[in-house]
C-alpha positions as CSV (number, residue, x, y, z in Angstrom):
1,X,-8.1,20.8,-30.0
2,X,-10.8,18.7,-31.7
3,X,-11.3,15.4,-29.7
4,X,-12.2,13.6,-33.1
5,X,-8.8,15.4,-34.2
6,X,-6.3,14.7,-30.9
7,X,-7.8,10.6,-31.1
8,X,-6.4,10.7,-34.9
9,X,-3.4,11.9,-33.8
10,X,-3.2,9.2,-30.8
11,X,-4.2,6.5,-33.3
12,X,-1.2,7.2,-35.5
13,X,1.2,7.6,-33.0
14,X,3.8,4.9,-32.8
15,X,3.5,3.1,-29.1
16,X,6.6,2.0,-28.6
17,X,7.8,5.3,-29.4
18,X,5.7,6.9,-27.0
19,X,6.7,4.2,-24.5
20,X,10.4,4.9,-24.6
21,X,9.4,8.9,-24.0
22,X,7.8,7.8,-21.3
23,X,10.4,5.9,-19.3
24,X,12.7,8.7,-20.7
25,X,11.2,11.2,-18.8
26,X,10.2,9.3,-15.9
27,X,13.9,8.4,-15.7
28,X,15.0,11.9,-15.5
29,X,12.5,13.3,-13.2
30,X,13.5,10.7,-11.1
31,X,17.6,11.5,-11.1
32,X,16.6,15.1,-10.2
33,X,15.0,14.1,-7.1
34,X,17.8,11.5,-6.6
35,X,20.3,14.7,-6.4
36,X,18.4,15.8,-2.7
37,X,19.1,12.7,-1.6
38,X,22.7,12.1,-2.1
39,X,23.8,13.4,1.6
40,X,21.5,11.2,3.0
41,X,22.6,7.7,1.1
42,X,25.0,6.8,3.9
43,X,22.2,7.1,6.1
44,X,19.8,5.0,4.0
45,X,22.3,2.3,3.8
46,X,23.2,2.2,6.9
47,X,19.7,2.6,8.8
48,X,17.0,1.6,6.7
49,X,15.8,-2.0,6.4
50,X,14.5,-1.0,2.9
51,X,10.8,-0.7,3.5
52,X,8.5,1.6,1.7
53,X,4.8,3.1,1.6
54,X,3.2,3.6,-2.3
55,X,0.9,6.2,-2.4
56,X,-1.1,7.9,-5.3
57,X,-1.6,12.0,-4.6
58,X,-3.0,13.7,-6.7
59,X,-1.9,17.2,-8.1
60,X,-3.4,20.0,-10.0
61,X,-2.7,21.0,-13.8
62,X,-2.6,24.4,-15.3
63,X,-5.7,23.7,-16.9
64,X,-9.5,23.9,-17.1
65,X,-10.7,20.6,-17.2
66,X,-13.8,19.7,-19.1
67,X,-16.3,16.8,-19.4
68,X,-15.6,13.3,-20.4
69,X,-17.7,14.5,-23.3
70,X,-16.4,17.3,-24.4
71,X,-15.9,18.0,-28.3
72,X,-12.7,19.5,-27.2
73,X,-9.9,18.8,-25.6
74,X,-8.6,20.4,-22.8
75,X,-5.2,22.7,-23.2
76,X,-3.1,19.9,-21.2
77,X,-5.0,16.5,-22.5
78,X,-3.0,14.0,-20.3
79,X,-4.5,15.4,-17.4
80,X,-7.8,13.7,-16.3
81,X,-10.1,14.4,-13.6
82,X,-9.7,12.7,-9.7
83,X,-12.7,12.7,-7.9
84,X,-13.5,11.7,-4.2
85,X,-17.6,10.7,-3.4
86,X,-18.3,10.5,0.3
87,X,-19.0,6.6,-0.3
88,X,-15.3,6.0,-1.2
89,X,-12.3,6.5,0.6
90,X,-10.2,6.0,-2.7
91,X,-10.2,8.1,-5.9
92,X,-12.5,7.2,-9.1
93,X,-13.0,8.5,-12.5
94,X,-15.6,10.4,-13.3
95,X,-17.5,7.7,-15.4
96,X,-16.5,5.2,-13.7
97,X,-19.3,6.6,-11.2
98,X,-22.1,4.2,-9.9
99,X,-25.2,4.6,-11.8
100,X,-27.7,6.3,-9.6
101,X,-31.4,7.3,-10.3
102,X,-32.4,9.8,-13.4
103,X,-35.0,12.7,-12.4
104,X,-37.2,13.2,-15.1
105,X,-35.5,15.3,-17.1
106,X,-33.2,12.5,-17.5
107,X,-30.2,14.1,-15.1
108,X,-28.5,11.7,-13.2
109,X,-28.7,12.0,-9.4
110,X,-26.2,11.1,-7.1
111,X,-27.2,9.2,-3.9
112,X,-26.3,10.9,-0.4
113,X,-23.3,8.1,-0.1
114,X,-22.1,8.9,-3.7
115,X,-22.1,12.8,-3.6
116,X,-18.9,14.2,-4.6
117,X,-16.5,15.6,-2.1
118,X,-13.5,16.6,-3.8
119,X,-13.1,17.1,-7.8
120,X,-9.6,18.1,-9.5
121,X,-8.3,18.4,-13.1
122,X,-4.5,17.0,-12.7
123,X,-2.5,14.0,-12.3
124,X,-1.9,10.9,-9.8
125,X,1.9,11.2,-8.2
126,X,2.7,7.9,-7.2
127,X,4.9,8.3,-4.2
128,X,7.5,5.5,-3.3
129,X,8.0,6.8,0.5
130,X,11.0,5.4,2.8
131,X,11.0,4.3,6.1
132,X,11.9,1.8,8.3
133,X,9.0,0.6,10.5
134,X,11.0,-1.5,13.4
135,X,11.7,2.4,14.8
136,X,8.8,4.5,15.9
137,X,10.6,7.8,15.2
138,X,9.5,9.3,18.4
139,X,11.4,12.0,20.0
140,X,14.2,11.5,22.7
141,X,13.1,12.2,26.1
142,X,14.8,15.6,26.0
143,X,12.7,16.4,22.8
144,X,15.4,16.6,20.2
145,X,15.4,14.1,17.2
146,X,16.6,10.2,17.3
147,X,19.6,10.2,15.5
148,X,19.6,6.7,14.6
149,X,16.1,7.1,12.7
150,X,16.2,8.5,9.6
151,X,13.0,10.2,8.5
152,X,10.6,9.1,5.9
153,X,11.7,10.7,2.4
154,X,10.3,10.4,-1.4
155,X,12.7,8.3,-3.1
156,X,11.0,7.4,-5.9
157,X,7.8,9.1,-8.1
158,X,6.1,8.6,-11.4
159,X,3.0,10.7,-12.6
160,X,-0.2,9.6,-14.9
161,X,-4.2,10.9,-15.2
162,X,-5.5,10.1,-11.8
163,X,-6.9,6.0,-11.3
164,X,-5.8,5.5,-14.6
165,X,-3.9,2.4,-13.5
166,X,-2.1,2.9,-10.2
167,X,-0.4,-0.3,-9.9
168,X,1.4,-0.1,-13.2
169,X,2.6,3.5,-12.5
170,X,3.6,2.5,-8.8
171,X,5.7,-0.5,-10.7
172,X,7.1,2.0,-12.5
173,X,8.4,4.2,-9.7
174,X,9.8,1.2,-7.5
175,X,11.8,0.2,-10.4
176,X,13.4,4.2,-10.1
177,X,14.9,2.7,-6.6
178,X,18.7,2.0,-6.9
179,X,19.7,-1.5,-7.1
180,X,22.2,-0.7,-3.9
181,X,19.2,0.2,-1.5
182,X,17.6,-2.7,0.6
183,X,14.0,-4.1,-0.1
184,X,11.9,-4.8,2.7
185,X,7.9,-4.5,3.5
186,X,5.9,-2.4,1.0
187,X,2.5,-1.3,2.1
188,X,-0.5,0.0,0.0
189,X,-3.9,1.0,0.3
190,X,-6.9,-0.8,-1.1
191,X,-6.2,0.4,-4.5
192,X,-3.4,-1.8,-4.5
193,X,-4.3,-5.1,-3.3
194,X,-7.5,-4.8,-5.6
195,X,-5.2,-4.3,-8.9
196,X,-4.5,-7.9,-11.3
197,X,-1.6,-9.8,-9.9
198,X,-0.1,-9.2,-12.7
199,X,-0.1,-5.8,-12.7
200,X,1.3,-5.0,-9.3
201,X,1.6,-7.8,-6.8
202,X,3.3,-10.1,-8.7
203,X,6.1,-7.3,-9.6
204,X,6.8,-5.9,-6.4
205,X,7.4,-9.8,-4.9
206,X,9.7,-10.2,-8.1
207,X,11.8,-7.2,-6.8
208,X,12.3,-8.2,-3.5
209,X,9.2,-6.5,-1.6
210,X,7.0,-8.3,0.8
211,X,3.3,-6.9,0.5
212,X,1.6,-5.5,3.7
213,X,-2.3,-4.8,3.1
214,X,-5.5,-3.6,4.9
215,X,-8.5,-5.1,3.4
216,X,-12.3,-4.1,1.9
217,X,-15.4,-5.8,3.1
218,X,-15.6,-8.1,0.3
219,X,-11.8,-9.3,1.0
220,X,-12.4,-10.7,4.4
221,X,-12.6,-14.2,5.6
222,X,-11.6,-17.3,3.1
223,X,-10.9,-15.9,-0.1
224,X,-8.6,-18.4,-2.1
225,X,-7.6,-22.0,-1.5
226,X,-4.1,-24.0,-2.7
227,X,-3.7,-27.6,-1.5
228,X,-6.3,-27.7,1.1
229,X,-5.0,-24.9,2.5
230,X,-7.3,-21.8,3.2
231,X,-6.1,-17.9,2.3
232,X,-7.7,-16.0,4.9
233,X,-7.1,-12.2,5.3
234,X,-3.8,-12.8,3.6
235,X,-2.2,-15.7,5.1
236,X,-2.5,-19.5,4.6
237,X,-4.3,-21.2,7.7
238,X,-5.3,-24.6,8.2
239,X,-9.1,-25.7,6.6
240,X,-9.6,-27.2,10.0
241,X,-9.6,-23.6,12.2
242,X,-12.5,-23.0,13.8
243,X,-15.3,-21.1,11.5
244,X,-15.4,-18.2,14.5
245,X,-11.9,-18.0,13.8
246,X,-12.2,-17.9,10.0
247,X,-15.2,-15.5,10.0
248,X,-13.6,-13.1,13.4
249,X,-12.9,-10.1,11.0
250,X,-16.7,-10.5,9.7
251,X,-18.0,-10.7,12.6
252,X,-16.8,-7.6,14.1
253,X,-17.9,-5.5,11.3
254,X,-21.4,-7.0,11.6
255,X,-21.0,-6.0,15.6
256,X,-21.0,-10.0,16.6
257,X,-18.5,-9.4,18.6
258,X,-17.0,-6.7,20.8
259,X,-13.2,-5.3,20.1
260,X,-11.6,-7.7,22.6
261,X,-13.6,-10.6,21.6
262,X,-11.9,-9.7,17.7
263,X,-8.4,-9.3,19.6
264,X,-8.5,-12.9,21.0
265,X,-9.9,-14.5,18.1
266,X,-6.6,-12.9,15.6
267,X,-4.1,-14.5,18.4
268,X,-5.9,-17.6,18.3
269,X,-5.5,-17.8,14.7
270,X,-1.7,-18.0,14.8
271,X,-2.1,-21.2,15.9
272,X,-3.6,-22.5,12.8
273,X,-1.4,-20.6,10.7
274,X,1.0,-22.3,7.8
275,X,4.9,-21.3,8.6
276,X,7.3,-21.0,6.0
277,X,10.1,-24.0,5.9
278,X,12.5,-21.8,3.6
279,X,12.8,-18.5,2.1
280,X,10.8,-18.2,-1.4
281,X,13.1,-19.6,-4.2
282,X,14.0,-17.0,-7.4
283,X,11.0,-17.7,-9.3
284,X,8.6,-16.9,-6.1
285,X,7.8,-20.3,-5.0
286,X,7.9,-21.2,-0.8
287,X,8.0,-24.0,0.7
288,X,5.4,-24.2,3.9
289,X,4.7,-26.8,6.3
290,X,1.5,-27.6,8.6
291,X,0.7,-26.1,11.9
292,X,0.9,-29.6,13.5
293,X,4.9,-30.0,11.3
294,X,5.2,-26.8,12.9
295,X,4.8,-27.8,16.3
296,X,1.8,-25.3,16.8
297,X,-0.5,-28.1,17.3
298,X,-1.7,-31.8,17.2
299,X,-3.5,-33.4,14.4
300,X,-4.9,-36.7,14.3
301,X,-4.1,-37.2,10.7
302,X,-0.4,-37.3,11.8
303,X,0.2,-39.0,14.6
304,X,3.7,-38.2,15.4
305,X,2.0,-34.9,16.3
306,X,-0.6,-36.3,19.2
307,X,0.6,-35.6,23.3
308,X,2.4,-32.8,22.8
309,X,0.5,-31.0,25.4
310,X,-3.3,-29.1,26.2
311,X,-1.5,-26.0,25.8
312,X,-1.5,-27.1,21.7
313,X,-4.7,-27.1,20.0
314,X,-6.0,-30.5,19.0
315,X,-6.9,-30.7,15.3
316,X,-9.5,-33.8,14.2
317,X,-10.7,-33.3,10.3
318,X,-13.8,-34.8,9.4
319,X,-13.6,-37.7,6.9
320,X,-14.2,-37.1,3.1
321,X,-14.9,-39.5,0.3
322,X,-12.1,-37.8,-1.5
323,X,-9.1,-37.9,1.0
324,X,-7.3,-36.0,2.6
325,X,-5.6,-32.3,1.2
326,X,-2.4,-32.8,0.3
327,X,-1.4,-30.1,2.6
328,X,-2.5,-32.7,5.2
329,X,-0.9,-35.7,4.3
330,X,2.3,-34.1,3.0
331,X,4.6,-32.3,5.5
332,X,5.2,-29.5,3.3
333,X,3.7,-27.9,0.4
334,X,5.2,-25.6,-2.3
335,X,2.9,-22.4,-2.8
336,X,3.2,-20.8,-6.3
337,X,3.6,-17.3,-6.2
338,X,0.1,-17.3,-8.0
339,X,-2.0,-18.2,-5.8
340,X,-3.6,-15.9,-3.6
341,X,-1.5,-13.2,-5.0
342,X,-3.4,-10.6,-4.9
343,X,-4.4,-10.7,-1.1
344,X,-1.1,-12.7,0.4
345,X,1.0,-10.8,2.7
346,X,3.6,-12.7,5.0
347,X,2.4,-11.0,8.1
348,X,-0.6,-12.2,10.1
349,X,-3.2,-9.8,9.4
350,X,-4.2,-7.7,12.4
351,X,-1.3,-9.2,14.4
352,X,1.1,-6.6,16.4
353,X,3.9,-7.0,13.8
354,X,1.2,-6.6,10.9
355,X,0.0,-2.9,12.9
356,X,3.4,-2.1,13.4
357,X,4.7,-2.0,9.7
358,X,1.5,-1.0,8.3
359,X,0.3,2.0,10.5
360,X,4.3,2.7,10.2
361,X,4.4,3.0,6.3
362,X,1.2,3.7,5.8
363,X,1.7,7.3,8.2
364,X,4.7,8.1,6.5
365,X,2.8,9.0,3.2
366,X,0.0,11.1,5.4
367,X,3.0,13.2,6.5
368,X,4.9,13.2,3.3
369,X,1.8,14.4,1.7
370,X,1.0,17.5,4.6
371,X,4.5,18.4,4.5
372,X,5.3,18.8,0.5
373,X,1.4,20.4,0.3
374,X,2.2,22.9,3.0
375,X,1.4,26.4,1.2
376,X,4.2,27.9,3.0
377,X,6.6,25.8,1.1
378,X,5.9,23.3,-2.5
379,X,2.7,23.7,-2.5
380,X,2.4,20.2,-4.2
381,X,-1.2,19.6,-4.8
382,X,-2.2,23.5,-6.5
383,X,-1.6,23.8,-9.9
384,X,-0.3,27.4,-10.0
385,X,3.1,26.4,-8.8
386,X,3.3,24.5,-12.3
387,X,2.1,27.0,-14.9
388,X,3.1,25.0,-17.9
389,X,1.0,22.2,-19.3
390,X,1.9,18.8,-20.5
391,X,2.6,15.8,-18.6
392,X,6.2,15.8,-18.9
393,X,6.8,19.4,-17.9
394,X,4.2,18.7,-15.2
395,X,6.7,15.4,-14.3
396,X,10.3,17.5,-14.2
397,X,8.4,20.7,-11.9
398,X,6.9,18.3,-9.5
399,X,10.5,16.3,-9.1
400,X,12.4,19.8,-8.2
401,X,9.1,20.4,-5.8
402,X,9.6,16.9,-4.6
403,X,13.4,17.7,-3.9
404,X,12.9,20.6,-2.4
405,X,10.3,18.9,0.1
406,X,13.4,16.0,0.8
407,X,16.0,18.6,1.5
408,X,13.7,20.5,4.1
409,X,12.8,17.7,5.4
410,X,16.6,16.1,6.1
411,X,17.5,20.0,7.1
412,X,14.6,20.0,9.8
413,X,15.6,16.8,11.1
414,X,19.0,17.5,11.2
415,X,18.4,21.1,12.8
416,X,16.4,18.9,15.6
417,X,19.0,16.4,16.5
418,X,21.1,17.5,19.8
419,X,24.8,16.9,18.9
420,X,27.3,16.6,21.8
421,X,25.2,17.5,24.7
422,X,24.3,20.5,23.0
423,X,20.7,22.1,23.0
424,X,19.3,21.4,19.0
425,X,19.1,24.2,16.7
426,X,15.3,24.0,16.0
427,X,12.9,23.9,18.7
428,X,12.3,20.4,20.5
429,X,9.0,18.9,19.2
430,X,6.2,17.4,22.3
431,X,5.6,14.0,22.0
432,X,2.3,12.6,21.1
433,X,0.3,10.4,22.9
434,X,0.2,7.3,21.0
435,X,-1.5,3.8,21.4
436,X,-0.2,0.6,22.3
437,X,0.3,-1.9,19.4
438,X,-2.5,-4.7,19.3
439,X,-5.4,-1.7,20.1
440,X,-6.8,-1.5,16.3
441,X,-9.8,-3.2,14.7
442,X,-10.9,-2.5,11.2
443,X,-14.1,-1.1,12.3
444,X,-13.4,2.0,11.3
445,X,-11.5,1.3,8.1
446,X,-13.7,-0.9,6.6
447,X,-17.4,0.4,7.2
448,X,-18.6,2.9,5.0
449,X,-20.4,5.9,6.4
């Protein structure tokens, strides 16, 4: 079609129509993949604390995709392209590119860190995954599967042209989640934490979810004040810690300091950190109180707080012409649910609890997205398993794919589980060798190659 044509057509099209298709259809495609999941309900309620990964993968479309530019239209227009440079871990559009240099014909030319790895014409599935990270879903000693730990299962999904605006669309799959299943942690990528509040970290905190983020370079250290207070890395700390302490994350990726230097210096913050005094009220609001209120350490500004101890560290502020913070001379402070939103998580950031859920959640989605892409099986990510074009035909295929890929996966578990004394049906799996919790850095994450 005509693109000066199909943008008439869009321009006259009534929104809110369009809207209630929309949730129509993500409504439906999300009660077919419900239907694999109805034997395994009991087990959700029963052994899942009601955390979640949200993941964007992207899938293929039975269509050739052409240019941004293009007088035409390709034959399924709601697709868009997803494409991967070796600068950035995340998906981007293609003209959302970085401008480069022009040769002198005028072509643009990509620089070595912005050459494209991976291109495909298709759709973003945002993948609401379950799992509960306090169990490490190991195997028993004897191989066979832990009963007691279910494994990690799409519960949720909604589909739109890839980056188009992933926290919206991941809003819009956690909102598929029955109202009788827990909430708990929900962990994202980058492309999360570096949406508008609005859009996706606000919401998620409204339903019940407690974020759980890994940060950029540009997100480290103090990023956001309230009251005095200092958002660093995600969590409110004293404006008195120690600048190493504050700038420890920094420092490592600038190769300051070595691994176990970055170790100590993330345990020492804890000290400094603001507690919470009660849970967060409806509207999002929490009450925290001081380290020193906390009984974490001693500050000279209250001095109820002094000879506790050497073990606690001794706070001093310096003097200012304007006063004290008011989250210094008050015992508590109320937080609005605006401020810092979109970097606060209640974990300490690179704390044993914080690698625990994260790596937890965040691994879940890795095999989710290996299992359902196998090309034995669903095949998720090529487009020839959905020849039909449209978004919502795209939608209903890739929620029987999706069910198909839960079903396997609960039959494979339940194959591997060794039921009174006897040997399992499938074949034991060996157990990896895995790292102890409080090993990672963000070295890795963070730098860019």
């Amino acid at each position: 079609m005509a693109r000066r044509h199909a943008e008439k057509l869009l321009a006259k099209a009534d929104p809110d129509e369009l809207a209630r298709k929309r949730t129509l259809m993500i409504k439906l495609a999300n009660l077919i993949l419900a239907m694999s999941l109805r034997e395994a309900m009991p087990l959700l309620e029963d052994r899942w604390n009601g955390s979640v990964c949200v993941d964007a993968t992207v899938i293929g479309t039975y269509a050739k995709g052409l240019a941004p530019n293009s007088p035409v239209t390709a034959t399924d227009p709601d697709a868009a392209w997803y494409v991967r440079t070796s600068k950035h871990k995340d998906p981007l559009a293609l003209d959302d590119l970085a401008p480069a240099q022009q040769d002198k014909k005028g072509a643009r030319l990509l620089k070595k860190a912005e050459r494209i790895k991976k291109s495909l014409f298709g759709y973003d599935a945002s993948l609401v995954i379950a799992r509960d990270p306090s169990h490490n879903g190991v195997p028993l000693p004897d191989g066979s599967a832990d009963p007691d730990v279910v494994p990690a299962l799409v519960i949720a999904f909604s589909v739109d042209k890839p980056s188009h605006r992933p926290g919206g669309v991941a809003v819009e799959a956690l909102q598929q989640i029955d109202d009788s299943l827990p909430r708990g942690y929900l962990a994202g990528d980058r492309a999360y934490n570096d949406q508008k509040p609005e859009n996706f970290q606000l919401p998620i905190r409204a339903m019940g979810y407690e974020p759980v983020y890994d940060y950029a370079k540009d997100q480290l250290g103090v990023q956001a004040g309230f009251a005095g207070a200092e958002l660093v890395e995600g969590n409110w700390y004293c404006p008195s810690m120690p600048e190493e302490l504050k700038e420890a994350t920094k420092d490592l990726i600038n190769e300051k300091i070595d691994k176990q230097t970055w170790i100590n210096r993330i345990r020492a913050r804890a000290a400094y950190l603001f507690m919470p005094k009660q849970r967060p009220d409806a509207e999002g609001y929490r009450r925290v109180m001081c380290p020193a209120e906390a009984n974490r350490t001693q500050c000279s500004l209250k001095a109820y707080t002094l000879g506790r101890g050497i073990h606690l560290p001794l706070i001093d502020p310096a003097p200012s012409p304007a006063g004290s913070p008011s989250c210094c001379s008050q015992k508590t402070v109320t937080v609005p649910p605006e401020a810092g939103a979109n970097l606060w998580q209640p974990l300490q950031y690179g704390s044993e609890a914080w690698q625990r859920v994260y790596f937890r959640l965040r691994n879940s989605v890795e095999g989710i997205n290996g299992f359902a892409k196998d090309t034995l099986y669903e095949r998720l990510e090529d487009a020839g398993t959905r020849r039909i074009r449209g978004i919502a035909a795209q939608t209903l295929l890739l929620a029987f794919q999706l069910a198909h890929a839960n079903r396997r996966k609960l039959r494979a578990w339940a194959d591997s589980i060794a039921l009174h004394d006897d040997r399992p049906r499938r074949r034991p799996t060996r157990r990896r060798k895995t790292k102890p919790l409080g090993t990672w850095t963000p070295r890795g994450y963070v730098t860019q190659p």
